[in-house]
Structure formats: structure tokens, C-alpha cells
C-alpha positions in Angstrom: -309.9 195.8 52.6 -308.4 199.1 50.4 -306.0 200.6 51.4 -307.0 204.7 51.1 -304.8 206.9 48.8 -302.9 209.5 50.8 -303.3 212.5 47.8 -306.0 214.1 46.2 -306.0 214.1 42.7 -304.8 216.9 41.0 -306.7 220.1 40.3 -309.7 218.4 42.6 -310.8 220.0 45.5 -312.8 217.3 47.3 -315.5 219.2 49.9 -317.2 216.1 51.4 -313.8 215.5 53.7 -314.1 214.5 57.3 -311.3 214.2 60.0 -310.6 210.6 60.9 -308.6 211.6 63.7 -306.3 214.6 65.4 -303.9 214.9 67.5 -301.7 217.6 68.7 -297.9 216.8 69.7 -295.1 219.6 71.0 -297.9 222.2 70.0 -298.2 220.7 66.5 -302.0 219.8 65.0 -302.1 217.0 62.9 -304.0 214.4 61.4 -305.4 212.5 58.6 -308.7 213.3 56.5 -311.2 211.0 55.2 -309.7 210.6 52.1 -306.5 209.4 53.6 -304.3 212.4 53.0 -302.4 214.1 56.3 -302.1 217.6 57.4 -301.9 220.2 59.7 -304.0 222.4 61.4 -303.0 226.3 61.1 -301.8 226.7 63.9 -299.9 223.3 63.9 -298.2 224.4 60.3 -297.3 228.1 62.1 -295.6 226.4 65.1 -293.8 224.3 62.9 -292.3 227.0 60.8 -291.7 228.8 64.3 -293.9 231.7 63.2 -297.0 233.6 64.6 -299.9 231.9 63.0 -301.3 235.3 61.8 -298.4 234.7 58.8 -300.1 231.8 57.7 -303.6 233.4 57.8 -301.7 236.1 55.5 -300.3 233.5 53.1 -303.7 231.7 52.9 -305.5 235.6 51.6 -302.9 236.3 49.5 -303.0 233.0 47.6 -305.2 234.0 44.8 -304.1 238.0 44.4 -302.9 239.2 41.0 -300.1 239.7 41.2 -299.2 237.4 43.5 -297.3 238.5 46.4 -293.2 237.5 45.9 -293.3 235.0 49.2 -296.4 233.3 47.8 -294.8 233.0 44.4 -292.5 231.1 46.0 -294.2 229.0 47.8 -296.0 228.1 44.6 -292.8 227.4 42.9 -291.9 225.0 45.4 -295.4 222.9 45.5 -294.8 222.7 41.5 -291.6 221.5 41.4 -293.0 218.5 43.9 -295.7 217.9 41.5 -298.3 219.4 43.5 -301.2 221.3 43.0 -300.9 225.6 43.8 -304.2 226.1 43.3 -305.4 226.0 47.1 -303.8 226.6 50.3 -306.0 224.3 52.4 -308.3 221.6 51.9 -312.2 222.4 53.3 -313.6 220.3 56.0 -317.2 221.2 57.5 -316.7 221.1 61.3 -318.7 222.6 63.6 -321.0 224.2 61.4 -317.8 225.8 60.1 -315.3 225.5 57.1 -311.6 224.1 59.0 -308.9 224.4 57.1 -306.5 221.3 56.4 -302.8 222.5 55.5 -302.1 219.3 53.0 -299.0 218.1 52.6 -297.3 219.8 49.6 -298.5 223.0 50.8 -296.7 222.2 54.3 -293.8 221.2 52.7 -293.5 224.7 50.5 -294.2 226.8 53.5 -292.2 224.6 55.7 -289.1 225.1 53.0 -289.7 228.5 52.3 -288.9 229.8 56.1 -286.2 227.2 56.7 -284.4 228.2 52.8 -285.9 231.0 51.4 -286.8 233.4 54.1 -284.3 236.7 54.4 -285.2 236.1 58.1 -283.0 233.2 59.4 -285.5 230.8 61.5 -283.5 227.7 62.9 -286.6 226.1 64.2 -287.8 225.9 60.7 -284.6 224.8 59.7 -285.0 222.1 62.5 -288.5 220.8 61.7 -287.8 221.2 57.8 -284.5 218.5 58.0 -287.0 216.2 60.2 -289.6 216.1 57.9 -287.2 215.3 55.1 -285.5 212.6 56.7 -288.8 211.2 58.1 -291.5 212.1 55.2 -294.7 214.3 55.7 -297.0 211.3 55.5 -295.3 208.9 58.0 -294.6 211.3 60.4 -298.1 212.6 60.7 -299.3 208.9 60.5 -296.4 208.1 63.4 -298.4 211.2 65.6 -301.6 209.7 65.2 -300.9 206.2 65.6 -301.7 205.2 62.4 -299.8 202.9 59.9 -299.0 204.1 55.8 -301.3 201.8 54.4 -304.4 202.3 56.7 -307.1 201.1 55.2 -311.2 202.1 55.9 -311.3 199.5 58.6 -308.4 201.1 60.1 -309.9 204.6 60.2 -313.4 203.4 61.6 -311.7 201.7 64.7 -309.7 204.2 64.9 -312.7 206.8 64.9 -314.6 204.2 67.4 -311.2 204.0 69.6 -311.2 207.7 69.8 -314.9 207.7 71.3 -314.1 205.2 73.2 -311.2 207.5 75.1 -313.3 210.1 75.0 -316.6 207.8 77.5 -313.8 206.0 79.4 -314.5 206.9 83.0 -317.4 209.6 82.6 -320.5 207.0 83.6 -320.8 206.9 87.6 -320.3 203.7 89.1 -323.5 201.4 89.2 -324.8 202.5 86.2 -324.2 201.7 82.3 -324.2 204.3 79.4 -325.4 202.5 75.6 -322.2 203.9 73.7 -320.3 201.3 75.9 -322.9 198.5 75.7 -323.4 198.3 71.6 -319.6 197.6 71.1 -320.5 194.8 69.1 -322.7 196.4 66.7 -319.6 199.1 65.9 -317.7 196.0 66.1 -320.5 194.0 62.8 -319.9 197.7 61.4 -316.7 198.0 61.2 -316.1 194.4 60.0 -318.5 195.4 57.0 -316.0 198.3 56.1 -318.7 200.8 57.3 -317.2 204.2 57.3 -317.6 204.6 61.4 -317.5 208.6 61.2 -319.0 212.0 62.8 -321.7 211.4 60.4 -322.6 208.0 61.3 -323.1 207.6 65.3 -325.3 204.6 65.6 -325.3 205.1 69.3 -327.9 208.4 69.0 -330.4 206.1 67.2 -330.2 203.2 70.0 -329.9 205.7 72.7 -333.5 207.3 71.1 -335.1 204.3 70.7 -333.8 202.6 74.4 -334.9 205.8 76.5 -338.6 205.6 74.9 -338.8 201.6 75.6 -337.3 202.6 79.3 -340.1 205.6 79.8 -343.3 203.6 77.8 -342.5 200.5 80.1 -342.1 202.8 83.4 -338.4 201.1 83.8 -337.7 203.7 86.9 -340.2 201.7 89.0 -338.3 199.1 88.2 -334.8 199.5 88.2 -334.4 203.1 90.1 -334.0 206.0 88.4 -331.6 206.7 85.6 -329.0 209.5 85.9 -327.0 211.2 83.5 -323.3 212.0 82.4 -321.5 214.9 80.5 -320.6 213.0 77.2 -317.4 214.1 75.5 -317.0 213.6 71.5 -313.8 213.5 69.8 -312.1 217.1 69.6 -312.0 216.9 65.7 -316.0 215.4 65.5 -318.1 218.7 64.5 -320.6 217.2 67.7 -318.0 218.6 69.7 -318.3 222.6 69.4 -321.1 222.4 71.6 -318.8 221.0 74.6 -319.5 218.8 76.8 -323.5 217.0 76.4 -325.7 215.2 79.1 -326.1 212.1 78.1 -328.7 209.1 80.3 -327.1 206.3 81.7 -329.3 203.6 83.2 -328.6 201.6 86.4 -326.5 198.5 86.0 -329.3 196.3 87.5 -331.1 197.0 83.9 -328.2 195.7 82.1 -330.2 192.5 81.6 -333.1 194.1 80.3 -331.5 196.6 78.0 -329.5 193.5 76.1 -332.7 191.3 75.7 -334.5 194.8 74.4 -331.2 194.9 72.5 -332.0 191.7 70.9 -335.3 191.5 70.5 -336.5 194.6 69.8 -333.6 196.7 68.5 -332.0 193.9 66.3 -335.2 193.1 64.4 -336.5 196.5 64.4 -335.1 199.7 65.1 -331.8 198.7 63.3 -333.0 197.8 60.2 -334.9 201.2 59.8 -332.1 203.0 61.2 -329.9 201.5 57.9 -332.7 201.9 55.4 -332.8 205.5 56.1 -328.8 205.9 55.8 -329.4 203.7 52.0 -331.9 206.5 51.1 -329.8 209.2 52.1 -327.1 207.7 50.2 -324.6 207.3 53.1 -324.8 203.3 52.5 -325.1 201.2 50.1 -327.8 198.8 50.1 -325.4 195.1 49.9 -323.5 196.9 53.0 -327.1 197.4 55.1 -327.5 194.0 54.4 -324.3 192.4 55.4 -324.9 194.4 58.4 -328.1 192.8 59.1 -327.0 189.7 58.0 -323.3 189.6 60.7 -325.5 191.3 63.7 -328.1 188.7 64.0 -328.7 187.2 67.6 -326.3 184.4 67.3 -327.9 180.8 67.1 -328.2 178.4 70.0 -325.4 176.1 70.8 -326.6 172.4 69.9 -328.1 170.6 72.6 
């Protein structure tokens, strides 16, 4: 496994990002982006600098006017002398049809120094947050927040991404009945242990969830096993799935369990999956010697030896 770098490269402005996770601690959003850097929400950076997070809305327009304005100057100054790059504010992430902006971590640092130093206006809870952060370090204490460790690597971030989801089911199915997300933990599980990014962009679950509700309604599986119900479903607060709140989702009665892991292995596993991975190669999302591994690890296992 690589471990992922935790800075962008210089002068790059990188606008295929995705949040791995977020969190939000004493009023503080956080987190860490796909590319393994931290940072902070807006609002997270305004409540660490103790001020109203129209000011950092104001520093973010004013940071390409000619002239520049004297605080942003400053600011600037300060990401430069850390060897950072003033050429952004933020770092673009597509969420929720949107463009979120990512604070990164020189450009916290700056702003973070410049109302606990450099302010006329004397602001001891930027003082405060600006001695921890110097005593802790930007990237371990956002890493800390999010339960993370430094040198996460890609397997790290897609179990962390599946642990998230997971939270996010945990107790929403009504009892005596099964939701898939739950019952394909293994396939995330031959995922993950492929070092397949698990992200918002790649939620395997849709495609068995598609493909299980059409075998339950072509075989007349109600009949059978009573009627399935469904269950507000929850994604992650930082997966862009999730501006559209809560989403019904099926879940199937427990007595079908059986049937849904032999269609599981019979029909999904020899079928459905493979075109499900084909179609992510010719997008481009996976390479073709990862589709195969995966394949290859979530085979039915073989029968013990008699």
C-alpha cells in the first residue's frame, strides 16, 4: 500500500478532489481530501480564528484584486515564507452539484497567524487556537479529529469512507428485515483489499441494489417471502449523495436472506459484477488489472475437501 502525500504540488490546482471524510469538533469542520491533504471548511477556519465567517468569505474575493488589499497581502506573505503556494484561497471540490471550498493548510495557517499576530484587533481565541496548532501541527491535528493516522494510506481512506457509511445505516433497517449495503460487506471488503478507491463516486451497493430488486420483482419474491418495506437511507454528510437528505431505500425481509446470498453468488458474482467493473474500466475510474483482481479475490470460495 502508498501512503498518500498530504500537499499538493506547487502552483497545481487539482479539481478532481473528493472528501474522504469530515468531521466537525467544538464548532470546527475538518477533514482530509482525496489527495491526502487536510483542511477546513469556512466556517471551521472562521470559528478557529474567532471571527464571523463573512471575513473569510471577504478574504477569499479579495484574493486576486489588484492591488491587493493590505490584510491579504499579509496573508500572502505568510503562506510564502512557509513555502506555500498564494495563488488560491481554497482548493475546489464538486459536492452536491456545487463547488465546496477546502481551506488547505498553509492558507489556514496564514489566516490563522494573521488574527492571532498581525491583526490591530486583539483576538485571544486566535491566539489560543494559533499556539495549539503550532505545538500540535495542522496535519496531525486534523488527522487526530478525524481518526485518521499521518501516513494513511488509500486502503485507509476507503475503510474509512466504508466505516463512515456504515455509521451512517447502523440502526435505520426495521427489525426482521435486511437492507443490501449491510449484506455485501464482503465485496467492499475484496474492494478495499484491491486498494480500490471506495468513494462517493464508487457505491457498488446502487448497482447490486438495481440488479437484486429486478430478480426479487421478475421472480414475484413477495409471494414468497412477504412484502419488502423500505428505510430512509442516510449518506455520509460530506458524500455529494447527501444534499438531497435523507432517501428511501428497499429492504427485504430477513426470511429472504438465504435467497438473496445464493442470488448473490450465483447470479451477481458471475454476472452483474463483472459488467458493473467493465463499465467503471471504460469510464476510466479503474484500471483493468484492478477489475480483475477484484474478480479474481471475490469468487465463491471453493469447497472444503471431503
Amino acid at each position: 500500500m502508498t501512503s498518500l502525500p498530504t500537499k499538493s504540488t506547487k502552483g497545481q490546482l487539482e479539481l478532481d478532489l473528493t472528501i474522504v471524510t469530515e468531521v466537525e469538533a467544538d464548532g470546527v469542520g475538518m477533514g482530509v481530501l482525496s489527495n491526502g491533504a487536510p483542511y477546513l471548511t469556512g466556517r471551521g477556519l472562521a470559528r478557529l480564528c474567532g471571527v464571523d465567517h463573512s471575513t473569510i468569505i471577504k478574504i477569499t474575493n479579495d484574493w486576486q484584486e489588484v492591488p491587493p488589499k493590505k490584510r491579504v497581502v499579509t496573508i500572502k506573505q505568510s503562506i510564502r515564507e512557509m513555502d506555500g503556494d498564494d495563488t488560491y484561497a481554497f482548493l475546489p471540490v464538486h459536492r452536491g452539484g456545487t463547488i465546496y471550498h477546502a481551506f488547505p493548510e498553509n492558507v489556514c495557517m496564514a489566516i490563522l497567524e494573521y488574527y492571532a499576530l498581525d491583526s490591530s484587533a486583539s483576538n485571544d481565541h486566535a491566539k489560543k487556537a494559533y499556539r495549539v496548532l503550532a505545538r500540535k501541527g495542522f496535519v496531525d491535528f486534523v488527522y487526530e479529529q478525524v481518526g485518521l493516522s499521518r501516513g494513511a494510506s488509500l486502503r485507509d481512506f476507503s475503510t474509512k469512507q466504508f466505516m463512515d457509511r456504515v455509521g451512517s445505516v447502523y440502526g435505520s433497517v426495521p427489525d426482521g428485515f435486511f437492507c443490501v449495503f449491510e449484506e455485501i460487506a464482503d465485496m467492499f471488503a475484496a474492494f478495499i483489499a484491491q486498494d480500490v478507491k471506495i468513494d462517493s463516486s464508487f457505491v457498488p451497493d446502487i448497482s447490486v441494489g438495481k440488479a437484486w430488486s429486478k430478480y426479487w420483482k421478475d421472480e414475484n419474491l413477495d409471494a414468497v417471502y412477504g412484502q419488502r418495506d423500505r428505510f430512509l437511507h442516510q449518506y455520509p454528510s460530506y458524500y455529494p449523495q447527501s444534499a438531497a437528505g435523507p432517501q428511501e431505500a428497499f429492504c427485504y425481509p430477513e426470511d429472504a436472506l438465504g435467497e438473496f446470498n445464493r442470488w448473490k453468488r450465483e447470479v451477481y458474482r458471475k454476472t452483474n459484477l463483472p459488467a458493473y467493473l467493465q463499465g467503471k474500466v471504460k469510464s476510466g475510474s479503474l484500471p483493468t488489472s484492478q477489475a480483475t483482481a477484484i474478480v479474481d479475490a471475490y469468487r465463491a470460495p471453493k469447497a472444503l475437501p471431503r
